[in-house]
C-alpha positions in Angstrom: 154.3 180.4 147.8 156.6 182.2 150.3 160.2 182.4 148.2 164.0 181.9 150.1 166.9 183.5 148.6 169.7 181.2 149.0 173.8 182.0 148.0 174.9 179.3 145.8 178.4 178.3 145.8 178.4 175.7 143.5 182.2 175.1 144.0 185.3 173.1 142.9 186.2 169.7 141.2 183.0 167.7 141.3 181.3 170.7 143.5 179.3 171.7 140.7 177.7 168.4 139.9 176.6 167.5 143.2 175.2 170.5 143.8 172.9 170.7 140.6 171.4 167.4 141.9 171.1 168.5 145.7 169.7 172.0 144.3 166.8 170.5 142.5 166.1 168.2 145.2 165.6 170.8 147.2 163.8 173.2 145.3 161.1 170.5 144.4 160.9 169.0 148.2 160.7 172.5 149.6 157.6 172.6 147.8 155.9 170.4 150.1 156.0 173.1 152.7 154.5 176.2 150.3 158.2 177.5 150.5 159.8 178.9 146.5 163.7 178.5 146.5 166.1 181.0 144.6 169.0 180.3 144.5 171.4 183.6 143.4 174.9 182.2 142.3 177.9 183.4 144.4 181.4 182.5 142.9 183.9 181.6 144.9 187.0 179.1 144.8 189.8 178.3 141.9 186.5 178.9 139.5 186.4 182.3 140.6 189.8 183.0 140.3 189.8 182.2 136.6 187.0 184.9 135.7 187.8 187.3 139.1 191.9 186.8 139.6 190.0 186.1 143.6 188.8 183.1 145.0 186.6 185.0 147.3 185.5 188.1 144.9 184.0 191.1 146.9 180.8 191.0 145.2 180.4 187.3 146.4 181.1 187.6 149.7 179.0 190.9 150.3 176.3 188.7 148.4 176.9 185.7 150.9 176.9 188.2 154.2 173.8 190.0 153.0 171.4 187.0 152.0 172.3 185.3 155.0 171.4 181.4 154.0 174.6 180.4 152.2 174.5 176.8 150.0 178.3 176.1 149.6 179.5 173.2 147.6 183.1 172.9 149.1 186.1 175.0 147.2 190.0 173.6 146.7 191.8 172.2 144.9 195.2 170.2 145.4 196.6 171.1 141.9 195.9 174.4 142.3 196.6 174.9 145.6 200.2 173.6 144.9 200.6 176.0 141.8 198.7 178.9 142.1 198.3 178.5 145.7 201.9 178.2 146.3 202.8 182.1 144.7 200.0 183.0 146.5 199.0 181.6 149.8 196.6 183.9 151.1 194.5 183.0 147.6 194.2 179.6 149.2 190.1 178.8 149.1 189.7 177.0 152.1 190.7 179.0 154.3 190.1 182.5 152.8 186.5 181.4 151.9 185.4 179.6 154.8 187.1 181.3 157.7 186.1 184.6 156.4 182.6 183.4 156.0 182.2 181.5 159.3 184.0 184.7 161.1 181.6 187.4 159.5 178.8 185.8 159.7 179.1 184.8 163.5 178.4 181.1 162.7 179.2 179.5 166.3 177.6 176.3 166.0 178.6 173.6 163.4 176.2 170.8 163.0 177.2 167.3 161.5 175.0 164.6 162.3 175.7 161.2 161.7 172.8 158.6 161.8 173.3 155.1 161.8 170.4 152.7 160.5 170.2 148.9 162.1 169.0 147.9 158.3 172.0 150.1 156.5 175.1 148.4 159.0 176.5 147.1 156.2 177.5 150.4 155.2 179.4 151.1 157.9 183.2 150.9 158.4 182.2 149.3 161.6 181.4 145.4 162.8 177.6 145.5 162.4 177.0 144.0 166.1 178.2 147.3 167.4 174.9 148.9 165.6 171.9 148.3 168.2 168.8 147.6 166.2 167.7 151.3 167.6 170.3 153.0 165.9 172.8 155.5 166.6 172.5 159.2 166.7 175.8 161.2 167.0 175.2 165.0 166.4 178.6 166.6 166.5 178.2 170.2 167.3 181.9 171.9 166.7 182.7 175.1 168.0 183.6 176.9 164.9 185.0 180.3 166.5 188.5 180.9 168.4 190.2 178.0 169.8 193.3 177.7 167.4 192.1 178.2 163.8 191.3 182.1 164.6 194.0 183.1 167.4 196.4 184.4 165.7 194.7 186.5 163.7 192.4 187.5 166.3 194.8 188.1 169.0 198.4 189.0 168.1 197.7 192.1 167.2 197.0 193.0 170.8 200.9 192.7 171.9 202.9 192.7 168.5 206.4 192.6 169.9 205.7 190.0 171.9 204.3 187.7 170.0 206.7 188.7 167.2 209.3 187.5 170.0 207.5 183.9 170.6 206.7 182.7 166.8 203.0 184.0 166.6 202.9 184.1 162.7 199.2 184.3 160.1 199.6 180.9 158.1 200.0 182.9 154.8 203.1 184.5 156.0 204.8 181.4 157.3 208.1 180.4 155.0 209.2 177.3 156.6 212.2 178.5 157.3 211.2 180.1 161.4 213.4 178.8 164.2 209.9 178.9 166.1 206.4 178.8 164.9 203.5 179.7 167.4 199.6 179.6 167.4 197.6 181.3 169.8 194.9 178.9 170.9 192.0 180.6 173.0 188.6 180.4 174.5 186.5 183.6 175.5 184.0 183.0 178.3 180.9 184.4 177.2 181.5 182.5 173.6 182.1 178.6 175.1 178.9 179.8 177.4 176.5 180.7 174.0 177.8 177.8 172.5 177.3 174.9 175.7 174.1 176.5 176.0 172.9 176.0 172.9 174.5 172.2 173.2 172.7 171.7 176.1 169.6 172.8 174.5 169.6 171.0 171.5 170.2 167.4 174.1 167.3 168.1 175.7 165.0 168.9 172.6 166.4 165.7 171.3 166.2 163.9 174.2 169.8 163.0 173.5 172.6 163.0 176.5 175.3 165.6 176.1 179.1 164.4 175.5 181.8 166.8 176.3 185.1 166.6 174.2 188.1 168.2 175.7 191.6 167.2 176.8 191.2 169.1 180.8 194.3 166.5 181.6 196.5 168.9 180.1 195.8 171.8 178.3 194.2 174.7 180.4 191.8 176.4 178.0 190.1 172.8 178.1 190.0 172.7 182.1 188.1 175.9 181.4 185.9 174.4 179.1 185.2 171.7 181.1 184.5 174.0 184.4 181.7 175.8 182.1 180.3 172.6 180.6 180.2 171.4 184.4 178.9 174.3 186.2 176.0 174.9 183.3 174.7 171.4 183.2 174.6 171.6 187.2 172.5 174.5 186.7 170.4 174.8 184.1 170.3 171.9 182.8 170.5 168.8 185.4 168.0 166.9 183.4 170.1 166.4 180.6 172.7 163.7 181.0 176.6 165.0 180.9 179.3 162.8 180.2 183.2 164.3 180.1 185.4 162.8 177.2 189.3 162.9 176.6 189.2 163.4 172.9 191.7 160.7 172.2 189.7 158.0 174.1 186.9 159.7 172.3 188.9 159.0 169.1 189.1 155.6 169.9 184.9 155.2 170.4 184.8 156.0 166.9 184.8 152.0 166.3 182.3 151.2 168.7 180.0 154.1 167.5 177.2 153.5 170.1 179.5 154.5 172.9 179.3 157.9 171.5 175.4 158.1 171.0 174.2 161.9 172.0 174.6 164.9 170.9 178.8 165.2 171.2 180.4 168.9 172.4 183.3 170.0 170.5 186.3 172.5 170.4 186.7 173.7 166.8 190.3 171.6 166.1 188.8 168.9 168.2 185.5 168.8 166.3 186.8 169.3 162.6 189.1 166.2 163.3 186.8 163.5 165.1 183.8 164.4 163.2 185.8 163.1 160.1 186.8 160.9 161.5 183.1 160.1 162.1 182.1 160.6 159.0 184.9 157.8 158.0 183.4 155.7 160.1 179.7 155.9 159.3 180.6 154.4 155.7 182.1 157.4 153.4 183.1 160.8 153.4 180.0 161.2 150.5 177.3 160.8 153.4 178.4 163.3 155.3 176.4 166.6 155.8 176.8 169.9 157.7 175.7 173.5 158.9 177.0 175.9 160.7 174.7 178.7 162.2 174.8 182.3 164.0 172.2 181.4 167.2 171.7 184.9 167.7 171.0 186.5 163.7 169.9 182.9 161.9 172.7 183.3 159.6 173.8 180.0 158.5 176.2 178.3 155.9 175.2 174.5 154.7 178.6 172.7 153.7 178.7 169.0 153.2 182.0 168.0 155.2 182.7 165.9 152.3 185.4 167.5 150.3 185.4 168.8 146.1 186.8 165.2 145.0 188.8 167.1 142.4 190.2 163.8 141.3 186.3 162.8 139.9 184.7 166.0 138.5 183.5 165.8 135.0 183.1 162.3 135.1 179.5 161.5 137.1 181.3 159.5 139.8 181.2 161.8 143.0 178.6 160.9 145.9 176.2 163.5 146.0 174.2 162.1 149.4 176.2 165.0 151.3 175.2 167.8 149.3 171.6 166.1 149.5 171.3 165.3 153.1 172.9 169.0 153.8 169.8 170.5 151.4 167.5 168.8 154.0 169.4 170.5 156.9 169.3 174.0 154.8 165.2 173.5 154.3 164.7 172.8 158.0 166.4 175.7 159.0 164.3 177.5 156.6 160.7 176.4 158.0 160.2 173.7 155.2 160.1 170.5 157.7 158.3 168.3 155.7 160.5 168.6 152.4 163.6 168.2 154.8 161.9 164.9 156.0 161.0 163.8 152.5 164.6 164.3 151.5 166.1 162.4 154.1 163.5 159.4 154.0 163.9 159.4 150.3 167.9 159.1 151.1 167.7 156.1 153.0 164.7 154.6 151.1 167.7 154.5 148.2 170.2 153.2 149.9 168.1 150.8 151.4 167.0 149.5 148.1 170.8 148.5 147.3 171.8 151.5 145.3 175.0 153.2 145.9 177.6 155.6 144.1 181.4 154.0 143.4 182.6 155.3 146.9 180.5 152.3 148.1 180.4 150.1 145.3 181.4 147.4 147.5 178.5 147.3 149.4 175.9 147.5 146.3 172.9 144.9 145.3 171.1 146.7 143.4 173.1 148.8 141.2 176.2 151.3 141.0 174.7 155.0 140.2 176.6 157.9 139.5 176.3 161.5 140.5 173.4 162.5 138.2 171.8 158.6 138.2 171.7 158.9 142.4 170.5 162.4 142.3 167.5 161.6 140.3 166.5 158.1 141.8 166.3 160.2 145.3 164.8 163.4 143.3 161.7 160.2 142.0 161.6 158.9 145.8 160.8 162.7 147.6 
């Protein structure tokens, strides 16, 4: 069998438990495809600090960098964050692990698909006429470089004194005490081009229309954005259909999901936002699954979008479907097709049977699972 090395970031709160479940789901569907998976465990979060006095320990991330295929489980934790996290900012885990990880690794392009099923509308946090009995496919692709979450780290350093003079502070060193507070929000041509591109491309492989988010009305680095989505679909890609979205009308599609069917272009503050949103909307947080990948290297991180839910570890209530649905992302990124398909028909085979976790308990027929009981009825269906 050909073997993949994977990172494993098993995580915070209920991290850990919903990624023993998606681990082994993935190991024994990848399988199916010849394929060995190894996972090599790379701390990183509050867990971390207790043994490393880091959440992001050196020899984790230089792990993470070099392997290249990272399985994260999601790191923070609100306790935490307000105790040890309020000494120390910069210790925070979300942002030290996954900015540093999404910056190093070059990883452009966020994927976070949400599928909805005719026969599963009842899930959704949506009236069930506004499910077609063909479904809905929204593939949210966030740009996850620049834009407002790395300018002013990125660029202040360029002009110091000036942007000392207008507010531009890094988050860590903010007191909450500044008469003005600045961020540098910013787009670099040749990035928003790699990334439309690959947008573009991905439309036309899925046979999917392309949505652009971006707020052109007012803010200039989103006229820009929308002058490049506009000029490259003109160009290169005319057979793909292009439609230009305001992101708060866009925000209010969200409950009439249909209206939003296609593969949907976003700015990274734009993206992280609606695509919870999204998620929301879709039926839970629980479901919802994610990548983020280099187009140029193949470096990619798999994250499920769905949080640590600190509030549930230890006690076998967390949804793992995320952490699942992600593994089948992570295994066709790696060549292993069929064991991504197996994973993701055994998913809705599940919840199509009746059987949900406590997030959606409301909705259940058949039976209320938790983490480990889910894990293993999908782990039975592969």
């Amino acid at each position: 069998m050909e073997r993949k090395t994977i990172a494993l970031v098993t995580g915070d709160g209920s991290g850990p438990e919903m990624m023993a479940v998606a681990c082994a789901i993935a190991i024994e569907a990848a399988k199916k495809d010849g394929i060995e998976i190894v996972f090599e465990k790379t701390p990183m979060g509050w867990n971390a600090y207790e043994k490393y006095g880091d959440t992001l320990p050196s020899e984790s991330f230089d792990k993470a960098i070099k392997i290249g295929t990272v399985f994260f489980g999601g790191v923070g934790d609100p306790k935490l964050d307000g105790t040890i996290g309020a000494k120390y900012p910069v210790m925070k885990p979300e942002a030290r692990c996954l900015l540093a990880l999404r910056k190093h690794m070059g990883l452009l392009l966020n994927f976070r698909p949400m599928i909805y099923y005719k026969e599963l509308a009842h899930l959704a946090n949506v009236k069930p006429e506004t499910i077609p009995d063909g479904g809905i496919q929204q593939v949210w692709i966030r740009f996850l470089l620049e834009d407002s979450y790395f300018g002013n780290e990125d660029l202040m350093d360029l002009r110091p004194d000036e942007c000392a003079k207008i507010g531009v502070k890094l988050k860590k060193k903010v007191m909450g005490d500044e008469e003005l507070v600045t961020d540098i929000a910013y787009f670099r041509q040749s990035t928003v081009k790699k990334y439309i591109r690959a947008a573009f491309a991905y439309a036309r492989s899925a046979g999917l229309p392309l949505i652009s988010i971006d707020k052109a009305n007012v803010m200039a680095r989103y006229d820009f954005w929308r002058k490049i989505v506009t000029r490259i679909g003109e160009e290169e890609f005319p057979d793909v259909p292009l439609t230009h979205q305001l992101v708060d009308s866009a925000n209010a599609l969200l409950f009439t999901p249909a209206k939003l069917h296609g593969v949907i272009a976003c700015g990274n503050e734009h993206g992280d936002i609606l695509s919870d949103g999204a998620a929301a909307a879709l039926g839970s947080m629980g479901m919802m699954c994610s990548s983020a990948i280099n187009p140029d290297t193949g470096k990619a991180m798999f994250e499920s979008g769905a949080g640590t839910a600190p509030t549930l570890a230890g006690q076998d209530k967390a949804n793992p479907i995320g952490r699942i649905l992600t593994a089948a992302m992570m295994l066709r990124h790696l060549g292993a097709v069929n064991g991504a398909r197996a994973i993701e028909e055994a998913v809705k085979k599940t919840l199509g049977m009746g059987y949900r976790t406590a997030d959606m308990c409301a909705y259940s027929w058949n039976g209320v699972l938790g983490t480990l009981g889910m894990g293993n009825l999908i782990l039975s269906s592969l």
